[in-house]
VEXDREN-2710 file (C-alpha; in Angstrom, 1 decimal):
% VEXDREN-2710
k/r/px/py/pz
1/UNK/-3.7/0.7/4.2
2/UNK/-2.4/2.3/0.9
3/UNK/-4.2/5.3/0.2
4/UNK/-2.4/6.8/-2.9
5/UNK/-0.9/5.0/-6.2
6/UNK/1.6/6.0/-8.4
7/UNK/2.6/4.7/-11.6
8/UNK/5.2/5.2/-14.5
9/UNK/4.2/5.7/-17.8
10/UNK/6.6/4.2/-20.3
11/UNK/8.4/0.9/-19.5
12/UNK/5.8/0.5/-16.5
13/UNK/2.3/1.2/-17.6
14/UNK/2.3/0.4/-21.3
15/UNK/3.3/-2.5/-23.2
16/UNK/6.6/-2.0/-25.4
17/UNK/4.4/-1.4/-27.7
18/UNK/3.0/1.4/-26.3
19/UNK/0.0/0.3/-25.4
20/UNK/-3.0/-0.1/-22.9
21/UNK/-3.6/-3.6/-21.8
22/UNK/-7.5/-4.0/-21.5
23/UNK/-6.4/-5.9/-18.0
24/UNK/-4.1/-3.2/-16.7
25/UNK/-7.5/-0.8/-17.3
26/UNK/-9.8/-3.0/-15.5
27/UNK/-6.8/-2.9/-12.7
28/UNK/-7.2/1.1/-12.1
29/UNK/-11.1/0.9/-12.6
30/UNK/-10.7/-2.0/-9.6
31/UNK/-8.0/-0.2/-7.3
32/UNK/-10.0/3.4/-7.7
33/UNK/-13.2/1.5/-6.3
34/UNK/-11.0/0.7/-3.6
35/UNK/-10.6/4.5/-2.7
36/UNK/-7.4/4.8/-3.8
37/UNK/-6.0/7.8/-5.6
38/UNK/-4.4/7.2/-8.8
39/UNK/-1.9/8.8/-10.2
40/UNK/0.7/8.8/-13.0
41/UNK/4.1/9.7/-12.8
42/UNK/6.6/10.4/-15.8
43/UNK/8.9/12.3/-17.6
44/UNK/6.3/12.6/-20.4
45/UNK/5.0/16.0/-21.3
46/UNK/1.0/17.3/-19.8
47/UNK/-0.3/16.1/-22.7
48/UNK/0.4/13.4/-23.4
49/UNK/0.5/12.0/-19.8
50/UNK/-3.2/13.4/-19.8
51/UNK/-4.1/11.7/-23.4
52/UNK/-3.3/8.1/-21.1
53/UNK/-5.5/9.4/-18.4
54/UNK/-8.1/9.7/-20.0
55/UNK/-8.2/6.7/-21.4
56/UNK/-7.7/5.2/-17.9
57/UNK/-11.0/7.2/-16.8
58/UNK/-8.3/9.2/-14.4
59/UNK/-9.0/12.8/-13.2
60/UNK/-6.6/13.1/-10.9
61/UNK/-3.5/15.1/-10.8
62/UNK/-0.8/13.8/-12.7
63/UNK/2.7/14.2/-12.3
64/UNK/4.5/15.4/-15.5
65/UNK/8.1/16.8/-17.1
66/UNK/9.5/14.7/-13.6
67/UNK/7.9/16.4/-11.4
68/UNK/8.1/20.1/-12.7
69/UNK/4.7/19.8/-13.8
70/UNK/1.3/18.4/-11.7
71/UNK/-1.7/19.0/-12.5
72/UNK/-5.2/17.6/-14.1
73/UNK/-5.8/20.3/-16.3
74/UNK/-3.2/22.2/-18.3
75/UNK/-4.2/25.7/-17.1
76/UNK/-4.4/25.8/-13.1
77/UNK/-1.3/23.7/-12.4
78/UNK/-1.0/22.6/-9.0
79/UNK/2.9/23.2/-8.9
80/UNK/5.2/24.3/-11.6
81/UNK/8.7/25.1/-11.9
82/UNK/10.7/26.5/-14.2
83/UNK/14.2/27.2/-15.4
84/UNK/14.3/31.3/-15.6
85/UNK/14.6/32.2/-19.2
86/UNK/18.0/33.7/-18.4
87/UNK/19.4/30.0/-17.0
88/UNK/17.6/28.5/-19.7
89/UNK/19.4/30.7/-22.3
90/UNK/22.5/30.1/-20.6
91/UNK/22.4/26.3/-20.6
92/UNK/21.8/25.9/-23.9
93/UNK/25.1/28.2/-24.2
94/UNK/27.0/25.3/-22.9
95/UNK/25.0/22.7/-24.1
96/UNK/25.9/24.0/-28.1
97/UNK/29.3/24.0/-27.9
98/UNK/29.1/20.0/-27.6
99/UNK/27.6/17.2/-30.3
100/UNK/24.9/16.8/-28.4
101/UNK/20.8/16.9/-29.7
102/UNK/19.1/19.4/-26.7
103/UNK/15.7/19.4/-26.2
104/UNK/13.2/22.2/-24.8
105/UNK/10.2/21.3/-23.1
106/UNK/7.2/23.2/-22.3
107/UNK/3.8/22.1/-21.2
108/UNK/1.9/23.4/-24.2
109/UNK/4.9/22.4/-26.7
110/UNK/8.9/21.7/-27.3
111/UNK/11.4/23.0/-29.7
112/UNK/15.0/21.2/-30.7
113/UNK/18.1/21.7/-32.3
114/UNK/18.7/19.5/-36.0
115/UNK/21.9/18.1/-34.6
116/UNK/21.5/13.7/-35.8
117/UNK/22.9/11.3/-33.5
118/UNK/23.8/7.5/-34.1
119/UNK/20.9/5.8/-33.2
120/UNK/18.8/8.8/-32.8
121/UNK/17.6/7.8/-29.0
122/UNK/15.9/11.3/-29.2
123/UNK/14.1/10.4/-31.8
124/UNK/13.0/7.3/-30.7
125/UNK/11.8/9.2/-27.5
126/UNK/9.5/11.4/-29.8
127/UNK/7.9/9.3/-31.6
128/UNK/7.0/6.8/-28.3
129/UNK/6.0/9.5/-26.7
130/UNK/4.0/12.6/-28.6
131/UNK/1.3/13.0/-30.4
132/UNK/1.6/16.7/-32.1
133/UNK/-1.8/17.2/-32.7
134/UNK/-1.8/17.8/-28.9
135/UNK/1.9/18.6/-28.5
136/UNK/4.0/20.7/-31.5
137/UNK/7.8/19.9/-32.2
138/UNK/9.3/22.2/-33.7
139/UNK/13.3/22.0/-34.8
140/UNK/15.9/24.6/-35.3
141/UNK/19.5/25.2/-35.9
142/UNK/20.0/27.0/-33.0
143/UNK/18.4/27.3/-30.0
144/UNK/20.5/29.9/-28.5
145/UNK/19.2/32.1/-31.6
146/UNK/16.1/31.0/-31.2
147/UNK/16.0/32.0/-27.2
148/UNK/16.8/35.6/-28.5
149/UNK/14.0/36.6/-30.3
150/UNK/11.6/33.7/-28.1
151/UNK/12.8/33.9/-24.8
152/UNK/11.5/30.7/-22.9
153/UNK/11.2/29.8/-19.1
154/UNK/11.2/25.8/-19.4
155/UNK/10.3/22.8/-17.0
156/UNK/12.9/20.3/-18.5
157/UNK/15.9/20.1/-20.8
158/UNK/16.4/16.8/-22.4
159/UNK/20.1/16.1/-23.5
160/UNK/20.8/12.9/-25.7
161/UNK/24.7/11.9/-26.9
162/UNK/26.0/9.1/-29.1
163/UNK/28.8/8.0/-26.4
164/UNK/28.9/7.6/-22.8
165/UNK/32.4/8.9/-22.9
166/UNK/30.8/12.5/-24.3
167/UNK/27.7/12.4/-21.9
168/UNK/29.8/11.9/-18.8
169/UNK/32.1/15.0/-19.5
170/UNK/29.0/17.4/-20.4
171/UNK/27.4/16.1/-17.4
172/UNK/30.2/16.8/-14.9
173/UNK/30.2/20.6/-16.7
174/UNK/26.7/21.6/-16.3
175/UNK/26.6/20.0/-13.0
176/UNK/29.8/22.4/-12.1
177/UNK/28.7/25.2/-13.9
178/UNK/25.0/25.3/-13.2
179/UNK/25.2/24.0/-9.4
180/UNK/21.8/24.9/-8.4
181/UNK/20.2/22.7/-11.2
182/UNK/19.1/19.0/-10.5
183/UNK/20.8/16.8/-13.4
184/UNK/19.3/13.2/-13.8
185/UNK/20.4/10.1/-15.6
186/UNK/17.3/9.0/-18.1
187/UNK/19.5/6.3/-19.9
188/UNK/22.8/5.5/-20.3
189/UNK/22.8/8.2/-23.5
190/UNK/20.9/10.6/-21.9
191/UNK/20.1/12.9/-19.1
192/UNK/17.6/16.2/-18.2
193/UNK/18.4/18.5/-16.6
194/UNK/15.7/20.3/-13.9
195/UNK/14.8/23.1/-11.5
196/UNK/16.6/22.4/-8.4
197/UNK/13.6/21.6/-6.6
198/UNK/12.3/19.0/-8.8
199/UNK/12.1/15.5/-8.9
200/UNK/9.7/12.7/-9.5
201/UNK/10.0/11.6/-5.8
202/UNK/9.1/15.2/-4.6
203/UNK/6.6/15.5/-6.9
204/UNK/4.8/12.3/-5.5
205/UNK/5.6/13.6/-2.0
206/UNK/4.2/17.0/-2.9
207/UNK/0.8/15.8/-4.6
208/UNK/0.3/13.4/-1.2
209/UNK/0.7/16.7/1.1
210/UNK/-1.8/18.1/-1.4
211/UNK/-4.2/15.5/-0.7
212/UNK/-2.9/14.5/3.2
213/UNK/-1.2/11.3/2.2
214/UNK/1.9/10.2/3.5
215/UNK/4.7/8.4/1.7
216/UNK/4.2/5.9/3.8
217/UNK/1.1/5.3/2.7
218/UNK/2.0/5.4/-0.7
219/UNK/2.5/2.7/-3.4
220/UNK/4.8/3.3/-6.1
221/UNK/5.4/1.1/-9.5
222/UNK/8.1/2.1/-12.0
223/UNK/11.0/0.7/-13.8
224/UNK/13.8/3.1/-14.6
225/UNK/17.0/3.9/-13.0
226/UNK/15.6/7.5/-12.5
227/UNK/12.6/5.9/-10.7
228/UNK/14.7/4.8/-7.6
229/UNK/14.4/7.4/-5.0
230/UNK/10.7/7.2/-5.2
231/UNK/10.5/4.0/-5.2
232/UNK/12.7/3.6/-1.9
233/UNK/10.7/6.3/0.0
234/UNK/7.8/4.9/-1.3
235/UNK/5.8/2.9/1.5
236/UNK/5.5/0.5/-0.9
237/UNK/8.2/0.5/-4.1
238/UNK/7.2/-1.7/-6.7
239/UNK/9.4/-2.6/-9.5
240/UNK/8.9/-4.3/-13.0
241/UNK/10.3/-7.0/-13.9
242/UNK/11.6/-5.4/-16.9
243/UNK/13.9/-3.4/-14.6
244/UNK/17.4/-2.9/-14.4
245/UNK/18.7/-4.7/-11.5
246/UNK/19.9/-1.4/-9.3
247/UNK/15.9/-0.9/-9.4
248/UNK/14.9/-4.3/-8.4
249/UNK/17.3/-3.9/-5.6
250/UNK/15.7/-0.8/-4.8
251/UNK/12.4/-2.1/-4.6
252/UNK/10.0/-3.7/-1.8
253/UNK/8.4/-6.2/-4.4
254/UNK/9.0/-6.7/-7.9
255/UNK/6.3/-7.3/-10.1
256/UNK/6.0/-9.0/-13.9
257/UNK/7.1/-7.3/-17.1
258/UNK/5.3/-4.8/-18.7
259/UNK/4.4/-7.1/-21.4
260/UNK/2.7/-9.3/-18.8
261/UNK/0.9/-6.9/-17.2
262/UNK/2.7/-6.2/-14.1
263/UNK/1.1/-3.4/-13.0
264/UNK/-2.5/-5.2/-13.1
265/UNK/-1.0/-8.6/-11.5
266/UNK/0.5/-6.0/-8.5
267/UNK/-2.8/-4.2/-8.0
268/UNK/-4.8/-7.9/-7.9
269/UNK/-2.6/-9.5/-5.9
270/UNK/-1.9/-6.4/-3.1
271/UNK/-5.2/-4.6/-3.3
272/UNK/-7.3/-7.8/-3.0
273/UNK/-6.7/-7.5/0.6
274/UNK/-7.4/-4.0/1.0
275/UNK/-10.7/-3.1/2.2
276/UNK/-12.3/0.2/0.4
277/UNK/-11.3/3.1/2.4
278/UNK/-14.5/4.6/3.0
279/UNK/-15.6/1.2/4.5
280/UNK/-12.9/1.0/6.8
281/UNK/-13.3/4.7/8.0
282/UNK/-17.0/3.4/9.0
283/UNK/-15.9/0.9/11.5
284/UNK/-13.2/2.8/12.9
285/UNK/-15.6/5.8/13.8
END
């Protein structure tokens, strides 16, 4: 008996084109009549993780910037960490001295340096994932400057490269340099680097303890490379179609793409066999 769901956002959740299939929202309406918590869990910023909740009828805790963020409202968060604004300042440091776009992220906003790279994965990222009515971007030249005069404490730093080659080097420096940091592989351009605490797979682990659900009793849908570990100490890992095929691997059961709505076909084919929880408390009593 699964008693707690967790699902990506982006890749997972939504359609490529970043939307809300009316069949994946009849899905959550039918797994949360089950009993079943439902959460999401994504890289995304508070905002606009919460922005999907709400149109998914969700008040439960969601698990933002990876795991450095979980909470259902933006003011009493249930755990938050942060990257001292001294570690912060001295990332960024580092981080300058390459060709490399950085970005900030805070809960209530983010702030990035002007620096263009080919493709512009970062600004693809942006745009699929912010509104700024709800979440301001702000650019500068510098960020080190900027850290100066506004020091900032920050859940996640998001680095994006135009070659592998570049990212790999950087990578291997921060990791050397900032040992007690947890860096993480977002695409093959990209990484973010975290408190050393932080993770998606801890945050799922630390919102079950919250509510007294095990991970074995947990159910976990995603599709990214950074998704693995929680999807293999998931009770249940479920992975989209749409994955790469490390994540596939990784999985328990792979579902359809994102486009075909895997998430809804998982819940209606697993869940159909689940009895609500409440009942089955009743006639084990």
């Amino acid at each position: 008996m699964y008693r707690l769901l967790a699902i990506n956002i982006d890749g997972t959740l939504l359609k490529s084109n970043g939307r809300l299939s009316r069949e994946t929202r009849q899905a959550i309406d039918y797994v949360q009549d089950k009993g079943v918590y439902v959460t999401l869990v994504t890289s995304r910023n508070f905002p606009s993780a919460k922005k999907i909740a709400k149109a998914l009828k969700l008040e439960s805790h969601l698990i933002t910037h990876s795991g450095a963020f979980i909470s259902d409202n933006i003011e009493e968060p249930l755990f938050e960490a942060r990257l001292s604004e001294e570690k912060t300042f001295n990332i960024v440091q580092v981080l300058e001295t390459y060709n490399c776009s950085i970005r900030l992220l805070h809960e209530r906003y983010s702030i990035g340096n002007r620096i263009k790279q080919k493709g512009n994965l970062m600004g693809r990222v942006i745009a699929d994932s912010n509104d700024p009515l709800f979440y301001p971007i702000q650019f500068v030249h510098s960020l080190s400057d900027q850290l100066v005069d506004f020091p900032m404490a920050t859940p996640k730093i998001e680095v994006y490269f135009s070659n592998k080659d570049e990212l790999k080097e950087v990578k291997e420096v921060v990791k050397k340099s900032f040992p007690e940091v947890n860096v993480i592989d977002t695409h093959e351009l990209s990484f973010e680097i975290l408190p050393g605490a932080v993770s998606k797979e801890r945050g799922v682990k630390r919102l079950g303890e919250h509510l007294g659900i095990p991970m074995e009793k947990t159910v976990v849908i995603a599709d990214s490379i950074s998704d693995i570990p929680m999807i293999s100490q998931a009770g249940l890992g479920v992975a989209m179609w749409n994955s790469p095929f490390a994540v596939k691997k990784a999985a328990d059961w792979v579902t359809r793409s994102n486009n075909h709505n895997g998430v809804a076909f998982m819940i209606r084919e697993h869940f159909r066999k689940q009895q609500r929880i409440e009942f089955l408390r009743q006639i084990t009593k």
